[in-house]
C-alpha positions, 0 to 999 in steps of 0.5 A: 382498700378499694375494689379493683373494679369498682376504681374501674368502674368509677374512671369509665363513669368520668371518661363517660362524662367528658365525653358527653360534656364535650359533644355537647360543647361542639354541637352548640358552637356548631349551632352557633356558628351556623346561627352566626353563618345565617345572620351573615347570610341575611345581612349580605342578602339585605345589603345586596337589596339595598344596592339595587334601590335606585329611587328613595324618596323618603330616604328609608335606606339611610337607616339601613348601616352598619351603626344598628343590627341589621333587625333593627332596619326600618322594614326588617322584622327578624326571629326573636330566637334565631336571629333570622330575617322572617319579615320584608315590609316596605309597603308604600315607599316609593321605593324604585329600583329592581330586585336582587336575586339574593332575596332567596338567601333569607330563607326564614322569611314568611312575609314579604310586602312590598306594595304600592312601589316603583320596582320594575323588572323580573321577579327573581325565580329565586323566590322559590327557596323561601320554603317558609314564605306565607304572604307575598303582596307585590301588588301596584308595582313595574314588575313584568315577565311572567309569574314566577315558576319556582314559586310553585316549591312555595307550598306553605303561601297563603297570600299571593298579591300581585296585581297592577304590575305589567305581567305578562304570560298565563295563569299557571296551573301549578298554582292549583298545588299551593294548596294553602292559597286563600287569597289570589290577586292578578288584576290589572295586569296583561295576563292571557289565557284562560282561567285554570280548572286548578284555581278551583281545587284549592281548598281554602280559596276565599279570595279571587281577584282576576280584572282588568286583563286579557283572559279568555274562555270560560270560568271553570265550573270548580270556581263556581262551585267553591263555596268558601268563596266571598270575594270573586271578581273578573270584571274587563276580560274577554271571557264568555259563556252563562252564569250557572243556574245554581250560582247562588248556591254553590257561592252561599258566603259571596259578598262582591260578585262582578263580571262587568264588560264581558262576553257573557250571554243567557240569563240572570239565574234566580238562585242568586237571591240565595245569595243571603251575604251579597253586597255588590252585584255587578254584570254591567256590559255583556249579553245578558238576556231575560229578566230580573228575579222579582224578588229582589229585594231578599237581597237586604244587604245590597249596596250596588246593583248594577245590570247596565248595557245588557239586553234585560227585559222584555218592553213589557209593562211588568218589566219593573215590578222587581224595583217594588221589593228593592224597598228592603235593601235599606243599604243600597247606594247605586242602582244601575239599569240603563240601556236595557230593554225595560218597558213598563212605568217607574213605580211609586215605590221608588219614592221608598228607596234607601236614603243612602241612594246616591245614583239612580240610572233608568236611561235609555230604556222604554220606560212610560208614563210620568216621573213620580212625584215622589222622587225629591220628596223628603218624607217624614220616614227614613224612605226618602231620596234626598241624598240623591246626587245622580239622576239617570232617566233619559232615553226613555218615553217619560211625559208629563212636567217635570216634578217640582219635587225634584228641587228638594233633592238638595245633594243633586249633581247629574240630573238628565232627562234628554230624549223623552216627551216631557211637556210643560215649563221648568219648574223654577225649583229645579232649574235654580238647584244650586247644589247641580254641579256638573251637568243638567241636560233636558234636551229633546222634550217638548219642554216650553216657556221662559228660562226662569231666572232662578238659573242664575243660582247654578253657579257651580254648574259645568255644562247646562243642555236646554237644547231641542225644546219650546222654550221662548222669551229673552236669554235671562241676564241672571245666566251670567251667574253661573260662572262654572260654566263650561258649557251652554247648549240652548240651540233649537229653541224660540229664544229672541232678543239679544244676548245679555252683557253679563254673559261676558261673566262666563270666561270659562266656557268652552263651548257654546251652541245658540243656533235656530232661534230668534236672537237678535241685535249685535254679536257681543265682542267680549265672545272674542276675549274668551280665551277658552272658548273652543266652539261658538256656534250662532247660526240661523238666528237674526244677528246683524252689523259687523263681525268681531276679529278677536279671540274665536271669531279668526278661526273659522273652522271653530265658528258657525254663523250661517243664517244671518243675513244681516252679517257682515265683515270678519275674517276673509274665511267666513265669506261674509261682505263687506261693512260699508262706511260713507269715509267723505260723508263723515270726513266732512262733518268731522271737519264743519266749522260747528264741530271744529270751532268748539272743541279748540275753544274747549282744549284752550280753556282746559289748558289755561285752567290746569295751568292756573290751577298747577300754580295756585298749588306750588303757592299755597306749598310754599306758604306752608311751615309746618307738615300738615295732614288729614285723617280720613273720615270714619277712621277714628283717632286723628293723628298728625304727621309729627305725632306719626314721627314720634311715636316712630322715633323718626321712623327709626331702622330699630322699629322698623317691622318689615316691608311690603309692596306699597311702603314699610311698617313701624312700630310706634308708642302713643304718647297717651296711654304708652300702648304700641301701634304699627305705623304703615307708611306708603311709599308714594314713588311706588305705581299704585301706591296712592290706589292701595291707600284709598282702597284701603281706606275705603274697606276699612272704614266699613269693617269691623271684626275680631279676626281683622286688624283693627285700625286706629286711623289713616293720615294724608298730607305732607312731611317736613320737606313738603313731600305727600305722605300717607299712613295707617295705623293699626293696633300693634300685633305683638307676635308678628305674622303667621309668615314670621312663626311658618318660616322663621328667619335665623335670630328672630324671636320665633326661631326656636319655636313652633306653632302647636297643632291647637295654635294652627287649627285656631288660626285656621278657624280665625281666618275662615271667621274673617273671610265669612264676615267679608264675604257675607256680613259686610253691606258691600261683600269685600274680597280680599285679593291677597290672602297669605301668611305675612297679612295674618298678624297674631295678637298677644293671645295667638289670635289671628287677624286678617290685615292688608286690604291694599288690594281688596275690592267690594263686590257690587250687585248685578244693577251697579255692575252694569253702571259706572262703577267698575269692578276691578282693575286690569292688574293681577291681584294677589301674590305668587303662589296664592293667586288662583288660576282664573285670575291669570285669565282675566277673571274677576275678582270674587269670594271663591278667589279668596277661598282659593288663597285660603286652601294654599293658606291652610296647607301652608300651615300644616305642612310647613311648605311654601306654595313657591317652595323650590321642590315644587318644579316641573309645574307641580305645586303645593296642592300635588305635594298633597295629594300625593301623599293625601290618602296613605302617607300623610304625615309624610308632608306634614309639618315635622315640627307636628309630626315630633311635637309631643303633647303638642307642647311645639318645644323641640330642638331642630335636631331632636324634632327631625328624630322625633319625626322619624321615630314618630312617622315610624309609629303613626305608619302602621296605624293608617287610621289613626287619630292623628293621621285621620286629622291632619287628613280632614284639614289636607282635604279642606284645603285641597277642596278649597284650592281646586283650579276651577272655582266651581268644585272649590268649598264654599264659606257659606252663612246659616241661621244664628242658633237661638238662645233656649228661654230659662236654660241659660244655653242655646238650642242646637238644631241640627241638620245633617251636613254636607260630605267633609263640611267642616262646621264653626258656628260662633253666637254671643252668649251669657256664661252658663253651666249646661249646654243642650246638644239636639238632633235630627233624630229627636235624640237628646243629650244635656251635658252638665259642664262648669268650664266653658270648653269646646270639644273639636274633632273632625267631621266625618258625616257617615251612616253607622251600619244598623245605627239609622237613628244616630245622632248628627251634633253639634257640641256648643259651649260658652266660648261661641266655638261649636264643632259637629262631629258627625256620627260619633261613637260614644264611650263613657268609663262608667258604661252609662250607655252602649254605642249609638243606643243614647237615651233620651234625654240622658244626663251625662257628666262630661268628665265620663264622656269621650267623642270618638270616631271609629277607626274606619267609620264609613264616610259619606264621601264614598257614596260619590267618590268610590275610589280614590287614587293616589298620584306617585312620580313622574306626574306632569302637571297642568294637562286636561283631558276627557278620561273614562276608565273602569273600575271593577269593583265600585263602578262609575265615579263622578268627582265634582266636574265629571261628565257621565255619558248617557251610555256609563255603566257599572264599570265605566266611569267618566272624571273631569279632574286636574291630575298628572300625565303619564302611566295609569294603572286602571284600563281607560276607554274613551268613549262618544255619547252614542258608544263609539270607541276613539281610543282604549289603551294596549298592553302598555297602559299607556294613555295618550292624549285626546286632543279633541277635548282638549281636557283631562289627564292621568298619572303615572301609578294612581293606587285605589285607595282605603276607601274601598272595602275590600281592595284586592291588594290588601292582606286580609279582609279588614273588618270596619265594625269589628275594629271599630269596637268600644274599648278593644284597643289602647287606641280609645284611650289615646283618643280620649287624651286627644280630645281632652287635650284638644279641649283643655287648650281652647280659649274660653273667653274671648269676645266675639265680635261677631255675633250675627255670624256662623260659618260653614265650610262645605268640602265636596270631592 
């Protein structure tokens, strides 16, 4: 029997235990429920912030539906045990619109990233209930009004990134309370006001950003002392006050240290070179006083200095001496001390600066004595200043000559000396340095003697200033080489003669000045059909006869011609008298019996001829039963026209081709051999038609390639019905034409197929190969004229060839140029979309117009779009498409059948690539730098290069020597110089089969690769200095299929470890199965040394305006692309750009300047940029971005580590370029025959 309270006992237990049970089943459907509530909650708060997107281009919203969980959008990133949003990424989207004040809702949220966008409007105060958030970048937007207050309940922000947006109002001081703050960026905004003492009392502060605003006052002392600080920038405000004495030690870990165009006085404190980390130092534009530390130089990690436009120095001899410790700073690349107070001569020393200087500027100062000699020099040592591409030196008291060592200089694009008292002549090694680029001005020197002719080498040059010396002689004919030209200065000089003929060459000048010298004969008409021509100044010379009335020459207020008496008629507005001409006197000799008599005689016999000889021709054609025809000479195999009517099947609809311009193409069967030919026949009622058959004839005759059609002859005569015909036959291209696989045409045997990423590069290359052949290798250079997709033909082996020379032209030499044989005809050449812009202005055919064609050519290929495509209206094109999307979304424009070939098999369906490209966008979007990307970069850049508008900044295709083969090795010898930035090298040589291939270098660095299979490696060329690795190597790999491609400065990774990276033995044995050729992720390129920044072009961009633009940029200072025009007053911070670029909003402050200083124009609050009609030349844009090519930007989350993430082996990334590259490897063609032997061929791309 049980115990009464044990029973009770036991029914408390289990009440007990139903009661626990159930409180623990509400509290989790409580938990659940509200997990439930907040999912909706975010769910509710997304879609708000979808329905505020009204600018989408790349359609990312799409994705944001109720067919996935709302985790799953694209940008959404939610926590894996809650369910919360924690994550809103939609960086560089191009999204527009303004922002929902439900974003407070999703309360998880820690990250929040939405830079480079178009959002305008407030920032929601609504923010401030994200109590979690972290990071906050809405950096390169619209955003305006203030800082948003509630932020300050944001306690746990480490991150805040809000510069080049439109804010207005003051640094708050609450932001001193964020005490886990450490990285701050509010440049390029309107902000006012002075710096906060606060900013300074955060503990983890490490990053500050503060440029390009309105700020005034002092920096706080606290800032100064935060000695966590590594990044520190407030160049372009209005602040004021002295650097402090200690600077350099209570700032020990300060790596970027500018405050450029400021207000700051005193001087330059000498515990900076405690400063052990810093890299850039920058005070350009205030007034700074004083001297520099002389001990410089312990600053061995300096890769910019720069002092401009300061009151430096004393005029004393010694001024210059810190210039002798500069010599350590092995890294630097731009040294800037202009218009300062220096006095003293240029040290030897500078012979000895890095080999990394690009930009070296000493103007305007009172420096003495001569240039020395060893600037130019390329010593055996590391210390040498051949990469120079910017030479500063004028204003100063040099003398002496000008060194003939300066021509070694290979790089050079500025060289100015104006304003010293140089002496003596030119030397012929500098002025015929071709690699000049943008100016070369030796104005007021004492300079003398004749002009070489090596001038005419400056083909790339823009503006050539000779102006104020001694120089004498005639104007050299070669001058009209320089086909750049923009503008020519020889004013104040002895010049005579008259002005040559071949300057009717240079139709792109703008601005000519010949006046007092002692030029002579009659003012050249062709200066009236220069359509660009803005100024024309002759005066004070000996120019006789009449005026020209065209073109320049019916503006008077563009047109000086003062001082030559001899002058007469012109427009009424040049007050000129009169030409006189004896009318009777000449009436009555045109009408004498001896004039009369002959001529009627000669018209009568001519008639009579041409009649006899018209009848002769009907006779003969009636007597004819049969067709007949001629083939034409040197074109092989004679064929009649009814063998052409055979093997055509009667020109049968069924092989039928396609059609051109001048006739239709055939396909045909020899009765021979059986093999295939295509029959081009030429429709004779078409103008022209006849012409395009003879030039054809005539350069086809004359070429022979393997990357051109071949042509196995040419027929003229008549037809059945007595009717001319004319033909050519080429060998048949069984997989028809580039244009036939780009853009197929439904029910075509290419419609479901795609060019594989190998198959467009090759046909790339083969197209390069075919244009250096006709460019260089042919006895009369040839210039094709219509380089486009339907004139590339594929073989059976998916080998390009060249065909249709309907329109080509031979280029001949100055000599033959000037006699009777004409260059080209008045018509336009080329097709729409592939002609380059100076040929719609009259220009001559030439080698860069092909180059032209061949850039919109290759952007064609890899992206996929015609240049003619519907989407490019407005005035933009193919080439803004690209550089739109060029330096972050790339494989945004990319052909999507790339984007989603996988393996690059190129075998998908239509639906499933668009998914692919989707998903592999996706991917490839978080990985900036990944191979893929970084590919299809290099080749968008080659083909922006080389369809530049001026034809001086586009790529050339140059030829270097053919490699020699090595004696009893059974390869060849590589020697290897150091390419030029963004080169993209293809050398090709006739060899024998052999099983090593021996890789050299400038560095005496030598591999030998054991190989069996003749396969070359391709990658890009990323020409770069490796930090701490100055002995790496620079190679070439070239195997037995005479394909060789230079991979810069790779990095080298073996599996089996047989060598660490950029420490190769000499002489080293390396199975190629265990060797990989990588690129490190972010390798720095050589491109940065000349172009520091590079922007990128976003919406509303109105295309085709050109204007004179200087702007700032805080932190890399002047920048110099190919056509810029550095002032004599530039400094650290300003830069001057000469670039075809859209209209509109620009996110960098742009000043316009004089030579001499004066302001024309700075823009307000608004950024707005307006246009400087006086020049008559460059542009800006709407939302331009600084882009990965800095180091360190001020938007980015975190500092990015180059060398750390570029470690061997860190990440699954090597691997995935190892794949690639053996890949890459395994689809190259082995053994086809070159027949071009004697050819190699360099593709030089400069930005």
């Amino acid at each position: 029997m049980n115990h009464p309270c044990a029973s009770s006992r036991s029914l408390l237990s289990q009440i007990l235990n139903r009661y626990v049970l159930v409180c623990m089943i509400l509290i989790k459907e409580s938990a659940i429920a509200a997990t439930a509530a907040g999912n909706e909650t975010d769910l509710q708060a997304l879609i708000h912030f979808k329905s505020r997107i009204v600018e989408d281009p790349f359609n990312i919203m799409s994705s944001w539906n109720d067919s996935i969980h709302h985790c799953n959008w694209i940008g959404i990133t939610c926590n894996f045990s809650n369910g919360r949003v924690m994550d809103l990424s939609l960086e560089q989207l191009r999204l527009g619109g303004t922002l929902t004040p439900f974003i407070g809702n999703l309360t998880f949220l820690n990250t929040i990233k939405l830079l480079n966008n178009s959002f305008h409007g407030e920032f929601p105060q609504e923010v401030g209930r994200l109590l979690y958030l972290q990071n906050l970048n809405f950096s390169y937007n619209n955003f305006g009004g203030s800082i948003p207050s509630n932020l300050s309940h944001c306690t746990k922000l480490e991150v805040l990134a809000a510069g080049a947006n439109n804010l207005t109002g003051v640094i708050p001081t609450w932001i001193g309370n964020l005490s886990s703050l450490s990285r701050i960026s509010f440049g390029l905004n309107n902000l006012i006001g002075s710096i906060p003492q606060e900013v300074g009392l955060l503990s983890s502060l490490a990053y500050l950003v503060l440029y390009g605003n309105y700020l005034s006052g002092s920096v706080p002392s606290s800032i100064y002392n935060k000695s966590s600080l590594y990044y520190f920038t407030f160049t372009q405000n209005h602040l004021h006050g002295n650097l402090p004495a200690d600077v350099g030690i209570t700032l020990p870990n300060i790596q970027v240290f500018a405050g450029a165009v400021n207000n700051l006085t005193g001087s330059v404190p000498a515990s900076l070179l405690n400063a052990s980390k810093l890299e850039i130092l920058d005070f350009s534009l205030n007034g700074l006083t004083g001297t520099l530390p002389k001990n410089l130089g312990v600053l061995n990690r300096l890769t910019r200095l720069s002092f401009e436009h300061n009151r430096l120095g004393t005029g004393k001899t010694d001024d210059l001496n810190f210039l002798d410790s500069l010599v350590n700073c092995t890294g630097l690349e731009v040294l800037r001390l202009g218009v300062n107070n220096f006095g003293g001569v240029l040290p030897k020393s500078i012979a000895n600066f890095s080999s990394q200087m690009h930009t070296f500027a000493l103007n305007s100062n009172g420096i003495h004595g001569n240039i020395p000699v060893g600037i130019g020099r390329i010593p055996s040592s590391l210390g040498n200043l051949s990469v120079l591409i910017k030479i500063f030196l004028e204003e100063n008291n040099f003398e002496g000559s000008i060194p003939s060592s300066l021509g070694n200089c290979q790089n050079l694009l500025v060289l100015s000396l104006y304003s010293n008292k140089l002496s003596g002549t030119i030397p012929p090694e500098v002025i015929g340095l071709s690699s000049l680029a943008i100016y070369l001005d030796v104005s007021n020197n004492a300079l003398s003697g004749t002009l070489p002719a090596e001038v005419g080498k400056l083909q790339n040059l823009g503006e050539l200033v000779l102006s104020e010396n001694n120089f004498s002689g005639i104007i050299p004919s070669s001058l009209g080489r320089c086909i750049s030209l923009e503008k020519l200065h020889l004013e104040g000089n002895s010049f005579d003669g008259n002005i040559p003929q071949t300057l009717k060459n240079l139709r792109g000048l703008l601005d000519i000045d010949l006046s007092r010298n002692n030029l002579s004969g009659k003012i050249p008409e062709f200066l009236g059909e220069f359509t660009e021509l803005k100024h024309l100044n002759l005066s004070y010379n000996n120019f006789e006869g009449e005026i020209p009335k065209n073109g320049i020459f019916k503006n008077a207020t563009s047109l000086s011609l003062y001082g030559n008496n001899k002058l007469c008629g012109g427009v009424p507005e040049l007050n000129f008298p009169a030409c006189t001409v004896k009318k009777a006197s000449l009436a009555r000799r045109l009408l004498a019996p001896k004039v009369v008599i002959p001529i009627v005689c000669a018209l009568v016999s001519l008639l009579i001829l041409s009649c006899f000889l018209k009848l002769l021709s009907i006779v003969k054609r009636s007597k004819k039963k049969t067709p007949t025809s001629t083939t034409e000479r040197g074109l092989g195999l004679e064929m009649s026209y009814s063998e052409i009517n055979k093997c055509t099947g009667g020109f049968s609809q069924d092989n039928l081709i396609g059609s051109g311009s001048f006739g239709s193409v055939y396909r045909g069967t020899l009765s021979g051999d059986e093999s295939s030919v295509a029959v081009k026949v030429l429709n004779l009622q078409q103008r022209g038609a006849s012409k395009s058959f003879i030039d054809e004839c005539q350069v086809l005759r004359s070429v022979r390639h393997r990357n051109l059609l071949k042509i196995i002859t040419a027929i003229s005569g008549v037809d059945h019905q007595g009717n001319d015909f004319k033909a050519l036959v080429f060998e048949y291209m069984p997989n028809g034409s580039l244009e036939d696989w780009l853009h197929p045409i439904r029910n075509l045997q290419f419609q479901k197929k795609a060019l594989t990423f190998m198959q467009r590069l090759n046909i790339a290359i083969d197209v390069a190969c075919a244009l250096e052949y006709l460019h260089h290798f042919c006895e009369t250079p040839i210039v094709h004229c219509d380089i486009k997709p339907s004139n590339v033909l594929l073989d059976s082996d998916m080998v390009a060839h060249v065909g249709d020379f309907g329109l080509a032209t031979f280029l001949f030499e100055e000599s033959r140029e000037l006699s009777t044989q004409p260059v080209m005809s008045a018509n336009l050449r080329g097709s729409i979309g592939y002609i380059p812009p100076e040929y719609g202005m009259g220009g001559k055919p030439s080698t860069v117009g092909d180059i032209y064609s061949y850039g919109i050519l290759l952007l064609e290929i890899f992206t996929g779009k015609r240049p003619t495509d519907e989407a490019f209206e407005g005035g933009s094109g193919i080439q803004q498409f690209v550089a739109m999307a060029l330096s972050n979304n790339v494989m945004d424009i990319v052909d999507p059948s790339l984007v989603c070939e996988q393996d690059f098999d190129g075998e998908s369906e239509e639906s499933e690539c668009e998914e692919k490209a989707i998903r592999r966008k996706n991917e490839i979007e978080g990985t900036a730098k990944g191979l893929i990307e970084e590919c299809f970069v290099s080749l968008m850049q080659i083909g922006m290069s080389c369809s530049a508008n001026a034809p001086g900044e586009r790529m050339p295709i140059t030829v270097q020597p053919v490699i020699p083969p090595l004696s009893g090795e059974g390869g060849f010898r590589c020697s290897v110089k150091p390419a030029s930035r963004g080169a993209l090298h293809l050398r090709t040589q006739e060899t024998q089969v052999f099983t090593q291939t021996k890789l050299h270098s400038t560095t005496s660095t030598e591999m030998a690769l054991n190989t069996s299979c003749s396969k070359a490696i391709l990658g890009t060329h990323v020409p770069s200095s490796v930090p701490n690795a100055s002995n790496t190597p620079n190679f070439f790999f070239t195997t037995n299929d005479k394909k060789a491609f230079n991979f810069g400065f790779p990095r080298l990774v073996q599996n089996k470890g047989l060598f660490p990276p950029h420490a190769v033995p000499s002489k080293t044995m390396v199975d190629l199965d265990n060797l990989v050729l990588q690129t490190p992720e972010e390798q720095p390129k050589e491109e940065a040394k000349i172009i520091n920044v590079k922007f990128q072009m976003h919406r509303n961009c109105k295309f085709g305006e050109q204007f004179l633009v200087v702007g700032s940029d805080p932190m890399f200072g002047s920048w110099n692309p190919a056509k810029a025009i550095p002032m004599a007053w530039s400094e650290g911070h300003v830069w001057t750009a000469e670039m075809a670029v859209p209209a509109g909003k620009f996110q960098y402050k742009i000043i316009l300047k004089r030579r001499n200083g004066d302001i024309m124009w700075q823009p307000g609050p608004d950024r707005l940029v307006q246009t400087w009609e006086a020049m008559n030349r460059i542009t800006v844009c709407e939302d331009w971005e600084n882009s990965k090519l800095q180091t360190v930007t001020d938007d980015d989350e975190e500092v990015s580590n180059t060398s750390e993430e570029a470690e061997l082996g860190q990440t699954d990334k090597d691997s995935t370029m190892e794949s690639e590259v053996a890949d890459l490897a395994e689809n190259l063609d082995c053994s086809e025959e070159n027949q071009n032997s004697n050819a190699s061929t360099v593709m030089k791309s400069t930005l």
